[in-house]
RODO-2510 file (C-alpha; in nm, 4 decimals, decimal comma):
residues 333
     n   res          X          Y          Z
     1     x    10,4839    -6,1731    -0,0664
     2     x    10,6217    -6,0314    -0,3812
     3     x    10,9561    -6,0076    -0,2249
     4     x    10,9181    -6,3712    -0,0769
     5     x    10,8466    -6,5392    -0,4701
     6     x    11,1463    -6,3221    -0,6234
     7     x    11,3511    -6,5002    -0,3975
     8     x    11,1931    -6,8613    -0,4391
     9     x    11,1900    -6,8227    -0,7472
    10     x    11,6076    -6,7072    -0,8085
    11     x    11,7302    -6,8877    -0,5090
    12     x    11,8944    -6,5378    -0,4149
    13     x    11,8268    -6,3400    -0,0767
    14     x    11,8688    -5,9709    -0,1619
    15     x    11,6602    -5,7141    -0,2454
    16     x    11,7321    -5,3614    -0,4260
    17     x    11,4486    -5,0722    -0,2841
    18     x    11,4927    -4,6657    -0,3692
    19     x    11,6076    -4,4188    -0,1218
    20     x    11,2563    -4,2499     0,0042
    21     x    10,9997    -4,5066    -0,0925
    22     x    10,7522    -4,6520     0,1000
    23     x    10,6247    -5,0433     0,0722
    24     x    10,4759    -5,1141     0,3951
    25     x    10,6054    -5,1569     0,7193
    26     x    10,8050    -5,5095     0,6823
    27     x    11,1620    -5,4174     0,7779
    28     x    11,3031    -5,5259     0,4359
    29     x    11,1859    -5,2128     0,2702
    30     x    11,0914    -4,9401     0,5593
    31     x    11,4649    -4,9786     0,6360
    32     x    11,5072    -4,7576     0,2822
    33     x    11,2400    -4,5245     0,4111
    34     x    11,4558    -4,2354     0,5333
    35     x    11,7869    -4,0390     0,4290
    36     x    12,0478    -3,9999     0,3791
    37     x    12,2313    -4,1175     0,5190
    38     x    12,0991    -4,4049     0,4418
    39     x    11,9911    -4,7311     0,6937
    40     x    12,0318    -4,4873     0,9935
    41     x    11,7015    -4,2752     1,0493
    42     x    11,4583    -4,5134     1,2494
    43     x    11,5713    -4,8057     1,1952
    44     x    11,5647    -4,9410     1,5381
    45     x    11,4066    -5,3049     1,5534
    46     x    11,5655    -5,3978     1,2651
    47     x    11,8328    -5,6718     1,2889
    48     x    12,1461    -5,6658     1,1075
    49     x    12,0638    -5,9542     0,9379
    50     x    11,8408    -5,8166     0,7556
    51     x    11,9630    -5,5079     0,6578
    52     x    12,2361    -5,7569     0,5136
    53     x    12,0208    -5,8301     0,2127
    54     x    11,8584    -5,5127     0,1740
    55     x    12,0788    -5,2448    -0,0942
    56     x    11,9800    -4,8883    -0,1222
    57     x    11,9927    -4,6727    -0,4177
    58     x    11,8914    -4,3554    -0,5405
    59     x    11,6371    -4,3008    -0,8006
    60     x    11,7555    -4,2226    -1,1774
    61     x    12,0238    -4,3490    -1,1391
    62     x    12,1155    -4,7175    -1,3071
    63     x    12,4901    -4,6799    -1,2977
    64     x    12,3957    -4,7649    -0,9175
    65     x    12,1706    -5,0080    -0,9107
    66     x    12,3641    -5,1884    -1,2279
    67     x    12,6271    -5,1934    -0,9298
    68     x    12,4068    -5,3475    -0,7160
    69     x    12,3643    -5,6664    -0,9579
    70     x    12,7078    -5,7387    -1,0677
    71     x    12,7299    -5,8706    -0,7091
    72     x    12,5052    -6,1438    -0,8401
    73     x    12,3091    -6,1830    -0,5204
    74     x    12,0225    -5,9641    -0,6152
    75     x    11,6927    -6,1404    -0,5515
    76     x    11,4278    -5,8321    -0,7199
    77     x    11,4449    -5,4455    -0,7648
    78     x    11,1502    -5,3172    -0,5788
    79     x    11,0240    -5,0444    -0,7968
    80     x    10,8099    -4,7545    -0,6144
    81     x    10,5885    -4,6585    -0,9538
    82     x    10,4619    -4,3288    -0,7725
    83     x    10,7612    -4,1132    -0,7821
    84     x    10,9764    -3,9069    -1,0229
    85     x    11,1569    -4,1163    -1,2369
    86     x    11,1506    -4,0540    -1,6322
    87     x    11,0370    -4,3392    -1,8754
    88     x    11,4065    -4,3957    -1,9909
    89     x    11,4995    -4,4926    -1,6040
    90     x    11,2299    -4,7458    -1,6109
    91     x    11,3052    -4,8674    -1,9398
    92     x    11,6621    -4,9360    -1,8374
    93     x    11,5480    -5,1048    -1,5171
    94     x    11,3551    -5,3737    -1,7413
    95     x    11,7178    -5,4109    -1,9382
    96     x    11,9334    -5,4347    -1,6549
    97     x    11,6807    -5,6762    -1,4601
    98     x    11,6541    -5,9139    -1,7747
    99     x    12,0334    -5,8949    -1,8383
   100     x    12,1088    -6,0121    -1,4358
   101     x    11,8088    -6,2491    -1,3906
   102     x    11,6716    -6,0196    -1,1024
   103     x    11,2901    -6,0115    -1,1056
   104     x    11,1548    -5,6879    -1,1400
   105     x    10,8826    -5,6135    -0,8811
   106     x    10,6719    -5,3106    -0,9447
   107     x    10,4817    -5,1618    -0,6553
   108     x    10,1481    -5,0213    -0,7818
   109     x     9,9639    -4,9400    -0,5189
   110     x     9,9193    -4,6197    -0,5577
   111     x    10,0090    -4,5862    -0,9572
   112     x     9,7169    -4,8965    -0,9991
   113     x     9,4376    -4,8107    -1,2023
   114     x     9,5346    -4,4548    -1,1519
   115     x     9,7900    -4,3699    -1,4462
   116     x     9,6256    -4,5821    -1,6293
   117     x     9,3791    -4,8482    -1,6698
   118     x     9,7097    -5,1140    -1,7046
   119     x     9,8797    -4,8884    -1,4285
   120     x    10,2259    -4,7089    -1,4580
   121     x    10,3445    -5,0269    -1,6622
   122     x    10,0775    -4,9326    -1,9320
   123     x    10,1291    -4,5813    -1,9471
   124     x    10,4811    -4,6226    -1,9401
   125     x    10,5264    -4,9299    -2,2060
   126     x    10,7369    -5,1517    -1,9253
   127     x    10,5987    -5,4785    -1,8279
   128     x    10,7458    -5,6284    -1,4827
   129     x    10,7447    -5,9728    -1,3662
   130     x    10,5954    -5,9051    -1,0254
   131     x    10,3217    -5,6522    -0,9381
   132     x    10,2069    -5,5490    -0,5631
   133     x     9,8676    -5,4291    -0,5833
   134     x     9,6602    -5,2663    -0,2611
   135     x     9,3260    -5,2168    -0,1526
   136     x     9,1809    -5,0429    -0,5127
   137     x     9,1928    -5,4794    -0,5733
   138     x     8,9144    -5,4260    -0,3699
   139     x     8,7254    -5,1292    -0,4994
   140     x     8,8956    -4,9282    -0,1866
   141     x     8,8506    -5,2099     0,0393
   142     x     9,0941    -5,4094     0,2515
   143     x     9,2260    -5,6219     0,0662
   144     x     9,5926    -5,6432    -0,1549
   145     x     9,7336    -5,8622    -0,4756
   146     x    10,0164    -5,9570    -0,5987
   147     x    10,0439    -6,1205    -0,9738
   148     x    10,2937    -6,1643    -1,2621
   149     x    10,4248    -6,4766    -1,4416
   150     x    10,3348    -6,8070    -1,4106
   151     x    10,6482    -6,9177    -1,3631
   152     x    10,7007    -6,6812    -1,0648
   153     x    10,3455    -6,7356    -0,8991
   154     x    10,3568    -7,1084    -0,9957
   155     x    10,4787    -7,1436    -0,6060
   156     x    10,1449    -7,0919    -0,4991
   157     x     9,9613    -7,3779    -0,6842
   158     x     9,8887    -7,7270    -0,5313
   159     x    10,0704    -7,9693    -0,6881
   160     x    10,2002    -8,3297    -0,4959
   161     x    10,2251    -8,4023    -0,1557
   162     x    10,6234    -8,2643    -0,1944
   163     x    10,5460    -8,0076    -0,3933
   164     x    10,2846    -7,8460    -0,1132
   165     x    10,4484    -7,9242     0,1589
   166     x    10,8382    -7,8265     0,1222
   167     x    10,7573    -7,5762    -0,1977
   168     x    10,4532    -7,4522    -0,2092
   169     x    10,4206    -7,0725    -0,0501
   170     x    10,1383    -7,1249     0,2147
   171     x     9,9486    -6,8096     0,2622
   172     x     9,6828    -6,7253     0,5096
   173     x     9,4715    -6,4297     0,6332
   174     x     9,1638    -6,2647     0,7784
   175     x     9,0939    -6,0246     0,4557
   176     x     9,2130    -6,3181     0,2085
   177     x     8,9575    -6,3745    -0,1041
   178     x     8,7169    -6,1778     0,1452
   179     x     8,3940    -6,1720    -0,0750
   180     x     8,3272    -5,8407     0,0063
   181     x     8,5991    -5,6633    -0,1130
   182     x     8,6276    -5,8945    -0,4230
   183     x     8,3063    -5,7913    -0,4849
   184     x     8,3642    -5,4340    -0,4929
   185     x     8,7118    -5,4810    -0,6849
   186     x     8,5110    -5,6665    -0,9839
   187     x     8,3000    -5,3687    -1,0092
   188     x     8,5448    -5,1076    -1,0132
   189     x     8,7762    -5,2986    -1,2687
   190     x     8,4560    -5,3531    -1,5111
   191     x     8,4019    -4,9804    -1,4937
   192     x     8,6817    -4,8778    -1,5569
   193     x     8,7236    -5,1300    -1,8708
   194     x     8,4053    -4,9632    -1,9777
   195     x     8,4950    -4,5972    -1,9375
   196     x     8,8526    -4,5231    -1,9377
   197     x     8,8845    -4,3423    -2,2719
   198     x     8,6418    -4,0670    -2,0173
   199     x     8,7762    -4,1106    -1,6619
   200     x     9,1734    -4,0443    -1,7633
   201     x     9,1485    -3,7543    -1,9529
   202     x     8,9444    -3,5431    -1,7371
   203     x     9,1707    -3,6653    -1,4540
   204     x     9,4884    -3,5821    -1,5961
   205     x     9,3078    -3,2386    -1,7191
   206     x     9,1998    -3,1802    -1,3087
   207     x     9,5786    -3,2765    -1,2193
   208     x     9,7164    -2,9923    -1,4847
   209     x     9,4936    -2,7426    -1,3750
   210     x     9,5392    -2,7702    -1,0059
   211     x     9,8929    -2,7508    -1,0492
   212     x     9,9068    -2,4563    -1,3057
   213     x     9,6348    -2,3447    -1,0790
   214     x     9,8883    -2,3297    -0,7263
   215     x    10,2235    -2,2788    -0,8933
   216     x    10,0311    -1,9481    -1,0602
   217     x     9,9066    -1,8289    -0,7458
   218     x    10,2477    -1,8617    -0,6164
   219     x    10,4322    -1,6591    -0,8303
   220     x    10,1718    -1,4085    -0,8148
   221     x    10,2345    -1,3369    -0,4008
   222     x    10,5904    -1,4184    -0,4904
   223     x    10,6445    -1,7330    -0,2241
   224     x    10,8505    -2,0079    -0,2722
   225     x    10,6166    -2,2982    -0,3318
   226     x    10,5973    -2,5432    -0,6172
   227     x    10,3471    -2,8168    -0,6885
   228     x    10,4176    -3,1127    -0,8658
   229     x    10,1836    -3,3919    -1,0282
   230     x    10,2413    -3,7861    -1,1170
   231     x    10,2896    -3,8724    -1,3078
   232     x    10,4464    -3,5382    -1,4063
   233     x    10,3027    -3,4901    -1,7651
   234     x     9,9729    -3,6324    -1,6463
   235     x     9,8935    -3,5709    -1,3234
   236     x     9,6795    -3,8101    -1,1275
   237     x     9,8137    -3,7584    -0,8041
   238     x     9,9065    -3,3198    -0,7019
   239     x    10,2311    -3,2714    -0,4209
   240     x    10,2727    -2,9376    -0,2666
   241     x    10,6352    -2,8136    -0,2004
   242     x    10,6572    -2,5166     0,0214
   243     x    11,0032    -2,4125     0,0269
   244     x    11,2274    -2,1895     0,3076
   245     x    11,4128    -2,0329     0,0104
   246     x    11,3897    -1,9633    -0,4282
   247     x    11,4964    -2,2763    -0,4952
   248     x    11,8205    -2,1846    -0,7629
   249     x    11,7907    -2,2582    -1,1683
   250     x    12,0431    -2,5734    -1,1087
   251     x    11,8457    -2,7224    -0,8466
   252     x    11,4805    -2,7223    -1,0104
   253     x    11,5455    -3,0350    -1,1901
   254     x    11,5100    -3,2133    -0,8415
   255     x    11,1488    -3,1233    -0,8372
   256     x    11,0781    -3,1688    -1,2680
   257     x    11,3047    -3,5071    -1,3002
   258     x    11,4064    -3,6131    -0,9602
   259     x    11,6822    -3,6625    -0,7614
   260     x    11,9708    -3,8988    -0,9074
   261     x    12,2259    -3,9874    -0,5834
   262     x    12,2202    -3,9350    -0,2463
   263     x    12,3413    -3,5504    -0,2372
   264     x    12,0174    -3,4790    -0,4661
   265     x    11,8235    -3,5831    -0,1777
   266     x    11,9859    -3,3841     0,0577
   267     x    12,0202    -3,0954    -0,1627
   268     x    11,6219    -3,1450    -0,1996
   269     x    11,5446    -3,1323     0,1939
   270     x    11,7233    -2,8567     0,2564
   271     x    11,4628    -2,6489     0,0650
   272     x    11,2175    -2,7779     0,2870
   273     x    11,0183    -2,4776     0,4942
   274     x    10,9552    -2,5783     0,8829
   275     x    10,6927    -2,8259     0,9798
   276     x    10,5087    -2,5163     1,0706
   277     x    10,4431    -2,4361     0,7324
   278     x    10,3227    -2,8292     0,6415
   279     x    10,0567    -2,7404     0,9935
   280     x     9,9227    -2,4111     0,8731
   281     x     9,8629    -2,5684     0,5092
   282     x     9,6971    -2,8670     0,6072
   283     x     9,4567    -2,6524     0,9134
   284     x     9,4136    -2,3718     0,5974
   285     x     9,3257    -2,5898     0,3367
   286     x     9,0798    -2,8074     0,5057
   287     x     8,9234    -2,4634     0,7058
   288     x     8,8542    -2,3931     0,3337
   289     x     8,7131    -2,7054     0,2437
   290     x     8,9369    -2,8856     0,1100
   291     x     9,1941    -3,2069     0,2840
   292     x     9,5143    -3,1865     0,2064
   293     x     9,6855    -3,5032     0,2921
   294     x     9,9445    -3,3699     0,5931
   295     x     9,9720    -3,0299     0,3621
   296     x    10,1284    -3,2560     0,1203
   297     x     9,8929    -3,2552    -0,1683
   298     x     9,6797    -3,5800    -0,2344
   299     x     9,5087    -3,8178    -0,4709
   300     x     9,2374    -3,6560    -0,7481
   301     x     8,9207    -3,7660    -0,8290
   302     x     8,7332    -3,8465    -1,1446
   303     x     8,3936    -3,7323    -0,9993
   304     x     8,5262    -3,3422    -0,9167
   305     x     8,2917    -3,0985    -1,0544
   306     x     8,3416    -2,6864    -1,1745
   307     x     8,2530    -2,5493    -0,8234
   308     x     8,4894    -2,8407    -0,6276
   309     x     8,7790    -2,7069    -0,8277
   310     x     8,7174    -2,3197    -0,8052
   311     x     8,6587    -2,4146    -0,4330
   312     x     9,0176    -2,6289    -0,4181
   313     x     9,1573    -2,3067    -0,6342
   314     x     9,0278    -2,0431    -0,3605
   315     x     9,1540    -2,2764    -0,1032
   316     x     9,4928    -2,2389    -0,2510
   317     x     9,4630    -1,9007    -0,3037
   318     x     9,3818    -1,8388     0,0954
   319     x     9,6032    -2,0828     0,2335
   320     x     9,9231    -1,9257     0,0366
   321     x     9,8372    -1,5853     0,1705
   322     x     9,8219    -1,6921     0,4877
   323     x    10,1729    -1,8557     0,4632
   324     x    10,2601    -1,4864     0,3349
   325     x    10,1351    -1,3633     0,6153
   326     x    10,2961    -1,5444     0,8444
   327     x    10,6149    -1,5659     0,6614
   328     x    10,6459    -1,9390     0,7112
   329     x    10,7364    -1,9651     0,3301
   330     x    11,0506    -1,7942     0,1548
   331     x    10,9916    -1,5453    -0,1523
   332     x    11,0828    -1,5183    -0,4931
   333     x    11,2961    -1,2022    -0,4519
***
């Protein structure tokens, strides 16, 4: 819907996404989902029409996406908030958008109400025009938002009898204003309003530790594994990178800063131990306790107590030998 009212709104049809981010399953943006190459890996289904509008870039990197723009067809730049990007990218983003008239659509539904109470855009001082929003709308319940300026959501109001039928965006759905979930939404945002200068400190102190916590283990069996929070200097969310090889001085960067063009990315996979490794950590982990999305890492929790992270920091601990053991993870020699 976002993507729909950037267009309305500039009269333009395409749509700038990052290489690797995910938005959903619409073709527009799952078409940027894999790579590189990019538009190639499963892709099927997807007519040519609209990969047409759709222009792939890399993150950190606004040489390319100014690129993008000067074509002057640029409907919105679809901005995936949780990922490595630094706060300069982001800041340029907001200067480039303004300077081309391309609506800047930030997609926080993951980095909502969990970098901050105002999202990524408050902890990171950048204000879009559009924001996606998913089910924490609802207090964790099905349901999704997007808002931004009036100007831009204007196209959903009633207005005349032209106006509503040949302007107006007319949206429908099951889960639409569902009480339920609105319900549960006003209650989380009221709590949080009421005790955020608690809930994100000790969150971003549980997202430090359990990444000191993993890469320290690491190091100490001497495996090649790295773990990563986001945002990086406060961690809300913890990814676990369990590599075939030392990653090299020069290439670290790709896991601290991100990856700025397409050879970063495949530079970055080729790291990558074998799905073997991704198995034993997820079956480890939760055998210990603890779920690990996929082996991947996950979201944190406010509520965590002393014994839950110990537990989480044994779990580590156990799960890392076992890759030892089975030598499904390089070393540091």
């Amino acid at each position: 819907m976002g993507i729909r009212l950037a267009r309305i709104y500039t009269g333009k049809d395409k749509i700038v996404v990052h290489l690797g981010a995910y938005h959903g399953k619409q073709a527009s943006t799952i078409y940027a989902r894999r790579g590189p190459p990019v538009g190639i890996y499963n892709v099927r289904g997807i007519p040519d029409g609209i990969k047409r509008d759709v222009v792939i870039v890399p993150f950190n990197n606004l040489e390319r996406v100014e690129e993008a723009f000067k074509s002057g067809e640029v409907a919105c730049f679809v901005h995936h908030c949780n990922a490595l990007y630094s706060r300069e990218y982001l800041k340029g983003l907001r200067e480039l958008t303004n300077r081309y008239g391309v609506v800047l659509l930030f997609d926080e539904v993951v980095s909502g109400f969990r970098y901050s109470a105002g999202g990524a855009q408050e902890y990171y001082g950048v204000t879009p025009d559009l924001t996606a929003l998913g089910k924490i709308i609802g207090g964790g319940a099905p349901v999704g938002a997007i808002c931004g300026l009036d100007e831009i959501m204007e196209f959903y109001s009633f207005k005349d009898n032209y106006w509503n039928r040949f302007v107006r965006i007319s949206v429908g759905g099951t889960w639409n204003a569902q009480p339920i979930c609105t319900a549960g939404g006003l209650a989380m945002l009221e709590r949080i309003q009421k005790e955020k200068d608690r809930i994100y400190p000790k969150l971003y102190g549980t997202g430090k530790r359990l990444a000191k916590s993993f890469n320290d283990t690491a190091e100490d069996l001497g495996v090649a594994a790295y773990a990563y929070g986001l945002p990086v200097d406060n961690p809300t969310t913890i990814s676990l990178n369990l590599f075939r090889d030392k990653v090299k001085n020069e290439d670290k960067y790709l896991w601290e800063t991100g990856p700025t063009d397409f050879e970063d990315y495949k530079t970055k996979e080729s790291y990558n131990a074998s799905r073997n490794a991704g198995y034993a950590t997820y079956l480890s982990m939760i055998n210990n306790g603890i779920f690990s999305y996929s082996g991947r890492g996950g979201s944190l929790c406010n509520k965590y107590s002393e014994e839950d992270l110990q537990k989480t920091e044994e779990a580590f601990n156990l799960t890392l030998e076992v890759l030892k053991e089975n030598k499904l993870l390089g070393t540091l020699n």
